[in-house]
C-alpha positions in Angstrom: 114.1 95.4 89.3 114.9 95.0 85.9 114.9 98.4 83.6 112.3 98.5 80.7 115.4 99.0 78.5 115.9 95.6 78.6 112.5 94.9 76.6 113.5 93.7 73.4 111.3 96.0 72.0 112.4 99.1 73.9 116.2 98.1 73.1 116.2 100.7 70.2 114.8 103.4 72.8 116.2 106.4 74.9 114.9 107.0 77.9 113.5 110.6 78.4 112.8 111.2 82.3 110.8 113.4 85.2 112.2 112.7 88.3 110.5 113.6 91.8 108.2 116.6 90.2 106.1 117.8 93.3 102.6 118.9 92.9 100.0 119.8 95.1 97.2 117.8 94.6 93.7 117.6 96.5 94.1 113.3 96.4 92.4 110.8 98.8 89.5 108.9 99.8 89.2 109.8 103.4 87.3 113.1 104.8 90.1 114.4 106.0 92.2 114.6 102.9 89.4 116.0 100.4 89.9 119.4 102.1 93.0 120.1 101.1 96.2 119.9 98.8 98.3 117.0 99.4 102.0 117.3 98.4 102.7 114.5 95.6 106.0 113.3 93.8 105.7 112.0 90.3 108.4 110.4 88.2 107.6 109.8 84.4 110.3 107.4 82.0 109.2 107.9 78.5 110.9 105.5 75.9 111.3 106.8 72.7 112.9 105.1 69.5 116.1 106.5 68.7 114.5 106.9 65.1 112.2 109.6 66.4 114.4 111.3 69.0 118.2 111.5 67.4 118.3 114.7 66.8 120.4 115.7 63.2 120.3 119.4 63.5 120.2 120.1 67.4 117.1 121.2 67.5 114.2 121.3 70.0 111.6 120.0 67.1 113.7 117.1 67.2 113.2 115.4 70.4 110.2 115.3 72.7 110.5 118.1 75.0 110.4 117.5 79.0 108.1 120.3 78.8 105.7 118.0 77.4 106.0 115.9 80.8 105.6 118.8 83.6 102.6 121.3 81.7 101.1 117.6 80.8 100.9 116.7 84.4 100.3 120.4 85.6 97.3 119.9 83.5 96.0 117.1 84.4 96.7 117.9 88.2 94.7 121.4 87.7 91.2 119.2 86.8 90.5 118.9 90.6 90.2 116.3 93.6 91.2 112.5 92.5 90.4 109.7 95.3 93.0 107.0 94.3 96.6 107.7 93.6 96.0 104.4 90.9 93.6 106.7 88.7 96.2 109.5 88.7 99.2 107.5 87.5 96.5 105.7 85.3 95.2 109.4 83.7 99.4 110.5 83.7 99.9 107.4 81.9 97.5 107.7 79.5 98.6 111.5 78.7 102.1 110.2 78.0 101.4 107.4 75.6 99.4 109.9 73.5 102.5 111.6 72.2 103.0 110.4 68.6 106.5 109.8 69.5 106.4 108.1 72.8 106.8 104.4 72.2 106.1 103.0 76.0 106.1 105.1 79.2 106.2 104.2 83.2 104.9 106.9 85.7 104.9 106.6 89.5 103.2 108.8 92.3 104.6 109.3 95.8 103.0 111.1 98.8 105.8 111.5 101.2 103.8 113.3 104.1 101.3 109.9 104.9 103.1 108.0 107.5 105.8 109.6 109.9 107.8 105.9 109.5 108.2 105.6 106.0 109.6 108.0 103.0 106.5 107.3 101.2 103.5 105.5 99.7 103.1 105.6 96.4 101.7 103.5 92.7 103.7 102.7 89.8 102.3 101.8 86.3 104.1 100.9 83.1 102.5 100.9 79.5 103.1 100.3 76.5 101.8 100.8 72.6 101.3 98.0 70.8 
C-alpha cells in the first residue's frame, strides 16, 4: 500500500499519528453485542502542512497536539452504542478533518476479540479537504 505522503498534495505534509488507541465501545449490529462494551483499536494519521506545524519557538501552540486525537475520540466514543464500525471511523474522520490545521486525515478501527482465527476485523477510511 502506498503511503498518503506520496499524494502530491500531501508532499509538503508531516504526518501526526495515534497508533492502536484501545477503547471500550458498546459497537455492533447483532443482540449479543448491544449489551456490552466491545474492546476497539483505532489508529488516526493526520497530515498537516509543514507551514502550519513547524514549530519556530518549541512550543505546544505550534503544532496540533495528539491530545486533540485521543479526548477527540474519547468523546466521540462516550456518545453511546454505534452499529457499524464504518459510521465510527466515518464520525472519527469527520472530527479530525475539522481541525483548522489538519489538511487530510486516515483513521482505522480494529476489534481484535471477533474471531478466535484472525488478529482482527476492522474499516479504514481516508479523507481529505479540498
Amino acid at each position: 500500500m502506498h503511503s498518503p505522503l506520496s499524494h502530491p498534495s500531501l508532499m509538503d505534509c508531516r504526518r501526526l499519528f495515534l497508533r492502536d488507541y484501545e477503547v471500550w465501545i458498546n459497537i455492533g449490529v447483532h443482540d449479543f453485542e448491544k449489551k456490552g462494551e466491545q474492546r476497539v483499536l483505532i489508529n488516526v494519521d493526520l497530515f498537516i502542512p509543514l507551514a502550519l506545524s513547524t514549530p519556530k519557538a518549541d512550543e505546544l501552540d505550534e503544532v496540533v497536539d495528539y491530545d486533540f486525537m485521543r479526548r477527540t475520540i474519547a468523546e466521540r466514543v462516550k456518545l453511546g452504542h454505534v452499529h457499524l464500525q464504518e459510521t465510527l471511523c466515518d464520525d472519527v474522520l469527520a472530527l479530525m478533518l475539522a481541525h483548522p490545521r489538519v489538511k487530510a486525515a486516515r483513521v482505522s478501527t480494529e476489534k481484535p476479540d471477533v474471531y478466535p482465527d484472525c488478529d482482527a476485523v476492522g474499516v479504514e477510511v481516508f479523507g481529505m479537504k479540498s
